[in-house]
C-alpha positions in Angstrom: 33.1 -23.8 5.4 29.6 -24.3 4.0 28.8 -22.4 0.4 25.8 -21.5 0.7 25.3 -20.1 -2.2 26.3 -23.2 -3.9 22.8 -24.9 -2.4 19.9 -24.8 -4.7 17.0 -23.1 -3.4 15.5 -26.4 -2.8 18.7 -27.7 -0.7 19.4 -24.8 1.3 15.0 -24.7 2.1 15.5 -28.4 3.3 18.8 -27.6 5.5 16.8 -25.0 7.6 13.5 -26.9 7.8 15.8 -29.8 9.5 18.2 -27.5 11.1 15.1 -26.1 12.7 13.3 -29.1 13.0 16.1 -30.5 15.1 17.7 -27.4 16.7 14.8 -25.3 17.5 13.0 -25.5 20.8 9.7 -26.9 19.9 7.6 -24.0 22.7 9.3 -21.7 20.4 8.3 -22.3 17.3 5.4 -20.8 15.5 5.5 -18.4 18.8 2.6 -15.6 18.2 4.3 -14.0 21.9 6.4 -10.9 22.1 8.6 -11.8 25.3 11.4 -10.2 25.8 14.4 -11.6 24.0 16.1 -13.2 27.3 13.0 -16.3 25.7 14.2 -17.1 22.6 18.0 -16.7 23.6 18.4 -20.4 23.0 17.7 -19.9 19.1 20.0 -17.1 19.4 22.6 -19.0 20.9 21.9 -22.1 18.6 21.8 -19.7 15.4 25.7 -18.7 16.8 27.1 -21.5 16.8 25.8 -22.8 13.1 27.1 -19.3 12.1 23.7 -18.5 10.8 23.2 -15.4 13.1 24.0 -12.7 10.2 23.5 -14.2 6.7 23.8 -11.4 4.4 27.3 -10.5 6.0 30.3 -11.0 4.0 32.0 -14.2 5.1 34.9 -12.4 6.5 33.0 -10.7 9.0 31.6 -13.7 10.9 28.3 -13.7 8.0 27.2 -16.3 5.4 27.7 -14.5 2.8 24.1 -15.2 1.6 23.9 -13.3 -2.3 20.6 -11.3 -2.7 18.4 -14.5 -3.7 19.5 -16.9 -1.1 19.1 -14.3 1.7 15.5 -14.4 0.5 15.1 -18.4 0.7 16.5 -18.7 4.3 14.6 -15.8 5.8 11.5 -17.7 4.3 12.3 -20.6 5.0 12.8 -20.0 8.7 9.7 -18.3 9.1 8.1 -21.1 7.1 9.1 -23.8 9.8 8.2 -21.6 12.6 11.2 -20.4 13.7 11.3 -17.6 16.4 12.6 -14.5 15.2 15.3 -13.1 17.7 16.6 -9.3 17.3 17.3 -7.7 14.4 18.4 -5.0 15.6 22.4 -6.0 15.7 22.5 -8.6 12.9 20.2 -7.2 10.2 20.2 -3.0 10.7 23.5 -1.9 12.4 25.4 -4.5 11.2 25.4 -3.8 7.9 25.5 0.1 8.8 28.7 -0.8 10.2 29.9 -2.4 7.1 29.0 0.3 4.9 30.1 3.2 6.7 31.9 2.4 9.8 35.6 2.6 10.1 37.7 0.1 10.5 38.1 0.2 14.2 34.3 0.3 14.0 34.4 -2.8 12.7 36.7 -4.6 14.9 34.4 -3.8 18.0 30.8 -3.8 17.2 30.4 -6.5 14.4 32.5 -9.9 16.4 30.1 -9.8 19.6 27.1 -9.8 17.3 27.7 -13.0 15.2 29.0 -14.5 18.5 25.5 -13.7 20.1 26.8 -11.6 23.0 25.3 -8.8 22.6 21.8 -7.4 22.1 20.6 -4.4 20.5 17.8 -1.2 20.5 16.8 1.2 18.7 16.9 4.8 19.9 14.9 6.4 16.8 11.2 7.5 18.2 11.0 10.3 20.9 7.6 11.7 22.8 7.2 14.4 19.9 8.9 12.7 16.8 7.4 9.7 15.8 6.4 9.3 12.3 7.8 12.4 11.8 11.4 11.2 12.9 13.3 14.5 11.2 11.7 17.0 14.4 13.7 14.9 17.1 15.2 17.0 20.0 17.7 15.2 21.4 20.4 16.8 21.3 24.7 16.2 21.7 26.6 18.7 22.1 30.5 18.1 21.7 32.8 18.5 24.9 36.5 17.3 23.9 36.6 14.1 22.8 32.8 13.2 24.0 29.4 14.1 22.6 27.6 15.0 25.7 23.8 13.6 25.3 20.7 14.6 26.3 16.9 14.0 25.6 14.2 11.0 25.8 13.4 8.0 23.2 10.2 6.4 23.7 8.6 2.9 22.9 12.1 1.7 22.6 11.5 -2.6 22.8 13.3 -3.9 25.3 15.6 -1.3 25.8 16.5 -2.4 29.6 17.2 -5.7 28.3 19.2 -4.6 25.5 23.4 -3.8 26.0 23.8 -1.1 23.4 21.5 1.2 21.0 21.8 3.1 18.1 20.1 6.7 17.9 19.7 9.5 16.0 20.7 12.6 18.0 20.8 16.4 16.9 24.1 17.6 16.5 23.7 20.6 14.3 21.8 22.7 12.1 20.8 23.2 8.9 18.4 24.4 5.9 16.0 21.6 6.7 15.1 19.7 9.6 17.1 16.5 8.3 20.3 18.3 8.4 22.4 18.5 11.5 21.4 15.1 12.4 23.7 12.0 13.3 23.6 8.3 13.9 25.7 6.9 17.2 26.1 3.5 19.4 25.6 4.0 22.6 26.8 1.5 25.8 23.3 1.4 27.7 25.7 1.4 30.9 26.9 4.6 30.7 26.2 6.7 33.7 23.2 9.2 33.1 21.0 6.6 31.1 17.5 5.5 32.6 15.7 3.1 31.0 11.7 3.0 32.1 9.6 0.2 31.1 6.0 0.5 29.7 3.8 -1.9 30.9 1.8 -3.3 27.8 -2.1 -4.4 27.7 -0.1 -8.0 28.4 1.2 -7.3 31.2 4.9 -7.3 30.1 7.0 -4.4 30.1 8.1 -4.6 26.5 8.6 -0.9 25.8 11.1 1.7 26.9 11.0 5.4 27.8 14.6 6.0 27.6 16.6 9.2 29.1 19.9 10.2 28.6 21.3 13.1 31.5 24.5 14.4 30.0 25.4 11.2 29.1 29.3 11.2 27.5 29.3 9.2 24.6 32.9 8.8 22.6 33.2 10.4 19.4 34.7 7.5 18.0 30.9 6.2 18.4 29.8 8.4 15.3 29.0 6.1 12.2 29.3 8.2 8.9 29.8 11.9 9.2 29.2 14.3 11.6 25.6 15.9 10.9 25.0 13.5 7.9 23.6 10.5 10.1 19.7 11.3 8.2 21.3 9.0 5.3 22.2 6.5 7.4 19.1 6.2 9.3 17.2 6.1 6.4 19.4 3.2 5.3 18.0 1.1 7.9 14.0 2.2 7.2 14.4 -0.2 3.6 15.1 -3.6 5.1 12.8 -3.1 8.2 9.7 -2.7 5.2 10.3 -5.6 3.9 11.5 -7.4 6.9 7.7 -6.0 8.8 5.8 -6.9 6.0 6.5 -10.5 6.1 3.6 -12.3 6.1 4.8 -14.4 9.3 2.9 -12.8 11.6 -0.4 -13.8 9.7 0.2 -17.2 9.1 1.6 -18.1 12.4 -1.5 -17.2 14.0 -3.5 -18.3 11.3 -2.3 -21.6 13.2 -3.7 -21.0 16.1 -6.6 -20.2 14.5 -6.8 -23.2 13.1 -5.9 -25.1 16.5 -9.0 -22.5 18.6 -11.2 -23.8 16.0 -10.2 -27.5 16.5 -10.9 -27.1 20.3 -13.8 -25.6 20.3 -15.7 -27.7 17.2 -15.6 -25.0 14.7 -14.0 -26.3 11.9 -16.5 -27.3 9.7 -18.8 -24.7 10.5 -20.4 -22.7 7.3 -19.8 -19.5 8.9 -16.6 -20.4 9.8 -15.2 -22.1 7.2 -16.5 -18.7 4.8 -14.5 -16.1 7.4 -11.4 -18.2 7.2 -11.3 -18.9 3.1 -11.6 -15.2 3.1 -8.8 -14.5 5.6 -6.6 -17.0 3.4 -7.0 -15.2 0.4 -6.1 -12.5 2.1 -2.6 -13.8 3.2 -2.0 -14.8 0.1 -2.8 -11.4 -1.6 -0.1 -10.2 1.0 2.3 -13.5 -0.2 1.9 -12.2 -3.7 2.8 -8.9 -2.6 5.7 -9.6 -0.4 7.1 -11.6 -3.5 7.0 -8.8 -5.8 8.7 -6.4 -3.0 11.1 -9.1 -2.2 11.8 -9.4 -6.0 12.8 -6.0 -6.4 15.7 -6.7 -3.7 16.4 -9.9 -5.3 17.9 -8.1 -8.1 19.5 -5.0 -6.2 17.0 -2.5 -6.2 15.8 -0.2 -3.6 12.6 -0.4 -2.3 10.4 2.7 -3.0 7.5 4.4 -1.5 5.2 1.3 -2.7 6.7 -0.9 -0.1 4.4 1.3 2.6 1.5 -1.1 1.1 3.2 -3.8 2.4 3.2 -3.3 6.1 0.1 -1.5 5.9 -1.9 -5.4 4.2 0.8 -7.2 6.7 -0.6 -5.4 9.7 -4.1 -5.5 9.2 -4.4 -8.6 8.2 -2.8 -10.4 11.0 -5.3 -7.6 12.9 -7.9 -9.7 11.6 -6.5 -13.1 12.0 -6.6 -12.1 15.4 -9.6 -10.8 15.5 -11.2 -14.2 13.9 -9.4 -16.0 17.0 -11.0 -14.5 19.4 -14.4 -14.7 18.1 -14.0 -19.1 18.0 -12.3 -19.1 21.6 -15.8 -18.5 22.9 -15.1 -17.8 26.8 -11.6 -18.7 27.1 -10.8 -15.4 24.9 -10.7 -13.5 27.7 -7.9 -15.6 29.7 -4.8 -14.0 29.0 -2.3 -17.1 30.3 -1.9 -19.6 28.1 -4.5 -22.8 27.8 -3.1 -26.4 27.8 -4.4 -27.7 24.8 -3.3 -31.3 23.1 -1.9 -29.7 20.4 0.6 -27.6 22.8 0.2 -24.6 24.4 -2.4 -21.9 23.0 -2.4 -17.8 23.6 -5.7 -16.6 22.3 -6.3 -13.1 24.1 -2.2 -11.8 24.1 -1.8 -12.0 20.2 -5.0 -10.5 19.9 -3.6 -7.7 21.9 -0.3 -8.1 20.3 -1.6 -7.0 16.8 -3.3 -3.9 18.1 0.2 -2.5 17.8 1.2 -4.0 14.7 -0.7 -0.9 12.7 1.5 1.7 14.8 5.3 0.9 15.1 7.6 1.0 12.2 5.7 4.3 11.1 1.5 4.0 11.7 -0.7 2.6 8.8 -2.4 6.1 8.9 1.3 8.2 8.0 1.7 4.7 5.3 -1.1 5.6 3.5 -0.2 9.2 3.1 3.1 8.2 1.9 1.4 5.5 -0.4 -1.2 8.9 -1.7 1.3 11.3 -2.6 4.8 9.6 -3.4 2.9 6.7 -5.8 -0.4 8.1 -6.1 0.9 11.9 -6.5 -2.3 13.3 -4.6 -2.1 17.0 -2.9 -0.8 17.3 0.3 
């Protein structure tokens, strides 16, 4: 078995570049498209077979064992060669959920299928009324026996009907604040009384979920952590997926098709041009130079604080404008949604555009970012 952690940065950089290079297929990579994971399955399978699915799990588990640092180069360096990114969910937030405060038995179910690729993942945190503000949730389970009987909605769940199992936070119990009473539980999305209803995005795909449970009997064994105390755990989760959505990826993948638009369309060494996108450069590597620092702090251990909102706030609006910039070269084809056959490959101009008009509203909107940026760092009145 491999040590990773042996590699120098520089080794284990040039065994993903050519892992990918060779492994990867090429429509997927540098892939600006949000299709449903059933597309990039064949990285997902790939990635289970080199063992690569879950490289921050201990060995024993099925991981890589990656250390802090190294987990840092290969997430990079996959993103760097273009890589698609498949779900996180399983691998890179319940996983190591499961780790730190599932049982045993926990262990022995949920973690196996996910290194082997067999099964996918949602997340069951956002309902119709408790978005940003995730503490005022309603859904509720009750206990009956040895089942927690569920009811309630989740909303703008991605790709929950394509998805085997999700994690939620459900009310279970009460308490002096709104936080308490609250736990975290798997749930089998086959179990009788769930109905998944896709949203249809501005793309045309049905990428989000409306999700409701009708008495739905989940096993009690199912609760990870205590009973009532599943606000920790939840929160748990919230620290990787800042640093994790304020990767610069997003930007400088379709800073390539920026670059490609511009080709077609005889652009490139246009004044105007050439101004708008030295600009937009500087400002991905602002956000490089940011993510570093963020990715630092996690380097050496440390928990990443309120600051970190600035991160996914620069990450999102700067692939916004990306975006924005590709449009405005396509000249008429920017309003074809389908992809154009282009030399270079295959070119999306309007869906990422569209894409990234979500990208400053899930994992918590820019707007509640910056209020947690004003009064946790900044300590401005409420």
């Amino acid at each position: 078995m491999t040590d990773y952690n042996a590699l120098s940065d520089e080794e284990l950089r040039e065994l993903v570049f050519k892992t990918v290079e060779r492994e990867c297929p090429p429509e997927l990579r540098h892939w600006t498209g949000r299709g449903g994971w059933h597309q990039v399955d064949p990285w997902l399978q790939k990635l289970a077979r080199l063992g690569w699915i879950a490289p921050s799990w201990p060995v024993e588990y099925g991981g890589m064992g990656l250390n802090g640092p190294k987990q840092i180069v290969f997430h990079e360096a996959l993103d760097l060669s273009g890589a698609p990114r498949t779900s996180g969910n399983g691998p890179q937030m319940l996983g190591h959920l499961v780790i730190k405060f599932g049982t045993q038995a926990q262990k022995d179910r949920f973690l196996a299928p996910i290194v082997k690729g067999e099964v996918l993942w949602c997340q069951g945190y956002s309902e119709p009324n408790a978005g940003s503000d995730l503490a005022s949730l309603t859904t509720k389970a009750e206990l009956d026996g040895d089942h927690w009987v569920l009811n309630g909605r989740k909303i703008w769940t991605t790709w929950a009907h394509q998805c085997d199992w999700m994690f939620l936070l459900a009310r279970t119990g009460k308490g002096p604040k709104k936080q308490d009473g609250i736990s975290f539980m798997t749930v089998d999305m086959k179990s009788p009384g769930i109905t998944p209803r896709p949203i249809e995005t501005l793309t045309g795909q049905a990428e989000f979920c409306e999700v409701i449970f009708d008495n739905v009997r989940v096993p009690a064994e199912n609760i990870i952590g205590e009973v009532d105390k599943g606000w920790g755990v939840g929160k748990a989760l919230l620290g990787f997926e800042r640093l994790y959505i304020g990767s610069p990826k997003q930007a400088r993948d379709t800073m390539i098709r920026l670059r490609q638009v511009a080709a077609r369309n005889g652009v490139e060494r246009d004044a105007l041009y050439l101004r708008d996108y030295a600009q937009l450069a500087l400002d991905i590597a602002d956000l490089e130079a940011a993510y570093e620092r963020f990715r630092e702090v996690v380097k050496q251990g440390g928990t990443l604080g309120a600051e970190a909102s600035i991160l996914k706030i620069w990450a999102m609006e700067t692939y916004q404008r990306v975006s924005d910039m590709v449009l405005r070269v396509s000249g008429e084809e920017g309003a074809l949604l389908d992809s154009i056959d282009d030399a270079r490959g295959e070119l999306e101009i309007l869906a990422p555009h569209l894409h990234s008009r979500t990208a400053t509203l899930y994992a918590g909107t820019n707007d509640i970012q910056r209020n947690v940026v004003a009064k946790a760092v900044l300590g401005l009145p409420s």
